[in-house]
Every structure is written in structure tokens, then in C-alpha cells.
N, C-alpha and C positions, 0 to 999 in steps of 0.2 A: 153425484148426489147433491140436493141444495136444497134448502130449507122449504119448499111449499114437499117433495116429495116424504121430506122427511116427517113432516103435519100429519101426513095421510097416514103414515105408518104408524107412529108411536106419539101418546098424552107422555107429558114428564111431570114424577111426581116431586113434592118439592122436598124429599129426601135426598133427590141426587141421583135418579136411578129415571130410565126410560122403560115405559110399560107398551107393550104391543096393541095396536086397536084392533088390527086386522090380524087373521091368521097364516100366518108366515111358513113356507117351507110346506103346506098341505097337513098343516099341524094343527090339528084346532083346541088343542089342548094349551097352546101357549098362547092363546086371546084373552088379552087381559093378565095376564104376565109377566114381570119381571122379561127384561130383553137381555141376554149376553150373560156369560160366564167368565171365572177368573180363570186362568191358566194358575198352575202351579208357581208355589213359591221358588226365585224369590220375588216372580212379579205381583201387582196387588192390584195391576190396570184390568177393568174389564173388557173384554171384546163382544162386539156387536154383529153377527154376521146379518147381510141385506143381499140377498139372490149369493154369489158366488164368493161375494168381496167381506171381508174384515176389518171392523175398523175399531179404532177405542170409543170408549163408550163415553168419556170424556169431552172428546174432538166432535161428537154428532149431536149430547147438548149443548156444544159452545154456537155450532151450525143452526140447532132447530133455536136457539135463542135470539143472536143476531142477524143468522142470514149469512153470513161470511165464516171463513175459517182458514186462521191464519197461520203462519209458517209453524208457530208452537204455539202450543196452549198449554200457560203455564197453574197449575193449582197450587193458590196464594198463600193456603198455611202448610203447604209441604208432605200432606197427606195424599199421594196416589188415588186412593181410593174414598175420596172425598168430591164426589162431581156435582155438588149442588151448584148452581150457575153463579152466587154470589164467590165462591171461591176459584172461580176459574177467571182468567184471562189472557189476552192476545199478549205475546210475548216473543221476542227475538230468539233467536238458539241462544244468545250472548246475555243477553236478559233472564230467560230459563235457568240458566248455570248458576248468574250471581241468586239465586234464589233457594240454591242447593243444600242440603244439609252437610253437615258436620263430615267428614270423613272416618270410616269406622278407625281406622289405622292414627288415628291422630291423637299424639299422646299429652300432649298440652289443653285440650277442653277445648282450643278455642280456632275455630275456621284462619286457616291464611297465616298462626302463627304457630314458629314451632324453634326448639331448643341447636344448637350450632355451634360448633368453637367456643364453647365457654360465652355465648349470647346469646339473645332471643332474637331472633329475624321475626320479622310481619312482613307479607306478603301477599299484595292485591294482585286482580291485573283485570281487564277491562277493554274489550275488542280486540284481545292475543298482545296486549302491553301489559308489562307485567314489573311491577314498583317494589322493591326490597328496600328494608333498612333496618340495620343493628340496632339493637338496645341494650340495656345494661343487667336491665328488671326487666320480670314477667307483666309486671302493671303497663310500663311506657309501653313496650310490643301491643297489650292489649289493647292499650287507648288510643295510638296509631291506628291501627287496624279499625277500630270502631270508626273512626273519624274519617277515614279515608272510606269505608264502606259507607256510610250514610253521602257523602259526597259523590260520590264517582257512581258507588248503586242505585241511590235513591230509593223509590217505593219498591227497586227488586231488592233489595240487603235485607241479609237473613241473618246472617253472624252467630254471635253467643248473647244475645239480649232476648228478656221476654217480650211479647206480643204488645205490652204494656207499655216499652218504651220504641215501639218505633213509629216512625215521623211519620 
């Protein structure tokens, strides 16, 4: 698949969603269309089927936008089902991850730090390195963590900060 085939197939509206031009599958009921369905939760990615193959529907606006499609594509404010092309971008699997939300199991609020022996550990790690260190307080653990995530993640750090404060 590469971006001139994918032209012919489908207009993308600027909701985030790819519409069919041409009728697809001997369907001519879906011309003009909405393309692709969600699988059951708890996924929320949609798929796009093209002749035989599957693909997210994510991964084939990031293709009909730039032409290329790279190892991950990562969507920027963390919503799955958000594929407007402003919020998607070219991303490393290692890149991807620091971008990750919160973990459900996580009883402290806050990404990478969590309660220990009578301390608060913060915990990065970045390209399978991975940085630990004690604290006394919940604040230090925090402020470590924040600090070392704006550094070492950069535009991928996701953390416990609103939208409002990242760099």
C-alpha cells in the first residue's frame, strides 16, 4: 500500500476518519462512507480492510498524509481513537511507550512512582535503562520523576501534568 493508491481509495475528513471514494468489496452502498469498524472493547483502534489485508485506520491516515509509514505511529494526546492527522506522529516503539498512560494498577496517581520499604521510589527508564531512586516524600519521588521525564522524554513525556504544562 503507498500513498498515491491510497488517494484513489479514500478523501479523509478532517474529523479523523477516512471516507471511501470508490466502492469497495462490490459494495456500493459504502461509497461515500465512513471506512473501517471498531473491534470490541477493550480495543478503541479502528480497522480498515483494503482487498484481503487489515490495517488501523490510524497507520493509513498517517500514510495518505505523508507518503511514508513509519515503525509506530504514535497518537499525541493519548486517545486511540483520535486519528485526526494533527494528533498523530512518527514514533519509535521506545518513543510510543514514554507516551503511555498512567497504569490502571497504579496506586500512587502518578506514572514511574510508587510506595516501597517505608519510601517512595521514582522510576524511569529509556531505551530498556532503567533509573531508580529513594525518597523520603511523595513530592521529591514526584518532582524527580517529572524532571527526569521532561529530560530523557522530551516531546514524548506524558506523566501526571496537564496538557498545559508540557514543554
Amino acid at each position: 500500500m503507498n500513498q498515491a493508491e491510497l488517494k484513489k481509495l479514500f478523501d479523509y475528513d478532517k474529523a479523523g476518519f477516512l471516507v471511501w471514494k470508490v466502492r469497495p468489496h462490490r459494495r456500493g452502498d459504502l461509497k461515500g462512507a465512513r471506512a473501517g469498524w471498531s473491534r470490541p472493547l477493550p480495543s478503541i483502534r479502528r480497522h480498515v480492510q483494503i482487498g484481503k489485508k487489515l490495517f488501523y485506520e490510524h497507520r493509513l491516515i498517517f500514510l495518505w498524509h505523508h507518503g511514508f509509514l513509519p515503525k509506530t505511529v504514535d497518537h499525541i494526546n493519548g486517545q486511540g481513537d483520535d486519528n485526526r492527522i494533527e494528533n498523530l506522529r512518527a514514533a519509535t516503539p521506545s518513543q510510543n511507550s514514554c507516551n503511555s498512560k498512567i497504569p490502571s494498577n497504579n496506586k500512587s496517581g502518578i506514572k514511574g512512582v510508587h510506595f516501597y520499604n517505608g519510601k517512595w521510589i521514582a522510576t524511569i527508564t529509556l531505551r530498556h535503562k532503567r533509573k531508580s531512586k529513594g525518597f523520603k516524600t511523595f513530592e521529591a519521588a514526584k518532582n524527580f520523576r517529572l524532571s527526569a521525564e521532561r529530560k530523557l522524554h522530551k516531546e514524548f513525556s506524558r506523566g501526571f501534568y496537564s496538557s498545559n504544562d508540557r514543554l
